[in-house]
C-alpha positions in Angstrom: 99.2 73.8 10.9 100.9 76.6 12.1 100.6 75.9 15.9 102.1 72.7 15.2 104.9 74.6 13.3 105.2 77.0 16.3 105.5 73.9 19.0 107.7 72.0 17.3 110.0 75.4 16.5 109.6 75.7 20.4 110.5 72.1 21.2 113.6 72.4 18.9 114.7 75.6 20.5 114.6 73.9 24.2 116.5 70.7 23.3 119.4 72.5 21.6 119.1 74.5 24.3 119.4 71.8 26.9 121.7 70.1 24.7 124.1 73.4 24.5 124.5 73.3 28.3 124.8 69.5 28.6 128.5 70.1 26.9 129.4 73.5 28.7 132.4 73.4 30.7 131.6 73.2 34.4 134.3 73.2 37.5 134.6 69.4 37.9 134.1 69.3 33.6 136.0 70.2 30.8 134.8 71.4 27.5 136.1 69.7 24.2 139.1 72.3 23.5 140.3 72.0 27.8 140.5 68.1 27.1 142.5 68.1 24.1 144.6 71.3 25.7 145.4 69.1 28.2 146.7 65.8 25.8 148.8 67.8 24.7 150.1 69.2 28.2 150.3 65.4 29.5 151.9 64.2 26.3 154.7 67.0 26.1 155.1 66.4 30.1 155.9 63.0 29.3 158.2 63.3 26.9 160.2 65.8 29.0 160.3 62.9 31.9 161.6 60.4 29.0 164.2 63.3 28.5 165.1 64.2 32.3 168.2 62.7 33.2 168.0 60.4 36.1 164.4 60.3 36.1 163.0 56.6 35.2 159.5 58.1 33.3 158.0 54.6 33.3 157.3 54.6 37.3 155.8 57.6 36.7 151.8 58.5 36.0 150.6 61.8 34.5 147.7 63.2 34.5 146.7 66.8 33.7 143.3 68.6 34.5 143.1 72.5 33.3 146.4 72.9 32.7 147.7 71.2 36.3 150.1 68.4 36.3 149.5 65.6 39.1 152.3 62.9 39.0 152.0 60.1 40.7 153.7 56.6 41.0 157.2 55.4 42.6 160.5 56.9 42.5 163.7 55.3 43.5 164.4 58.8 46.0 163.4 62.1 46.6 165.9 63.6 44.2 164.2 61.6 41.1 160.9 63.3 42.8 162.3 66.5 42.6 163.4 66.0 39.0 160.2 64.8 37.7 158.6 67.8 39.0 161.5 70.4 38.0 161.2 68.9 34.2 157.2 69.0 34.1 157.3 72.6 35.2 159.4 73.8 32.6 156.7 72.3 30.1 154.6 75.3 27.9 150.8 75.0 29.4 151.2 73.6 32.8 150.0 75.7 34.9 151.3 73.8 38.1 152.5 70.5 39.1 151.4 68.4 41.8 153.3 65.6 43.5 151.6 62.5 44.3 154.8 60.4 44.0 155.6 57.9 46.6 159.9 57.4 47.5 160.6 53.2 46.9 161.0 51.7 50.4 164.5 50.4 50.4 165.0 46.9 50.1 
């Protein structure tokens, strides 16, 4: 009986062990706390768009990984670009913003 107690104490120990490093954070992975860090960083970032004059938010994407900020979408010019950008890095907790936003062709 107490070999059996001593494997399955051993079997116990490896799968919370296994299952410990199955959640760890890793470079391309975030940990619990990271993702909702960043909910927070993409929802403050988009309410600063919705408050950034001359900047239509809605035509704009957000997405925020580790505290960076990618936008992305279309913009009516290069000045609502610059804008978008200007207003997200002024947000607490972004850590840099990068611009994926592509300028309207003119119709």
């Amino acid at each position: 009986m107490k070999a059996s107690s001593s494997i399955l104490t051993a079997v116990l120990a490896a799968a919370m062990l296994v299952g410990g490093v199955a959640c760890a954070p890793t470079q391309s992975r975030q940990s619990t706390g990271e993702v909702i860090d960043d909910a927070s960083v993409t929802a403050r970032v988009k309410t600063a768009l919705i408050n950034a004059p001359g900047v239509k938010s809605t035509a704009i994407n957000v997405e925020t990984f580790r505290g960076v900020v990618s936008l992305s979408g279309f913009v009516d010019s290069e000045e609502m670009a610059r804008r978008a950008v200007a207003a997200a890095e002024k947000v607490g907790g972004v850590r840099s913003v990068k611009s994926d936003m592509q300028v309207k062709p003119a119709s």
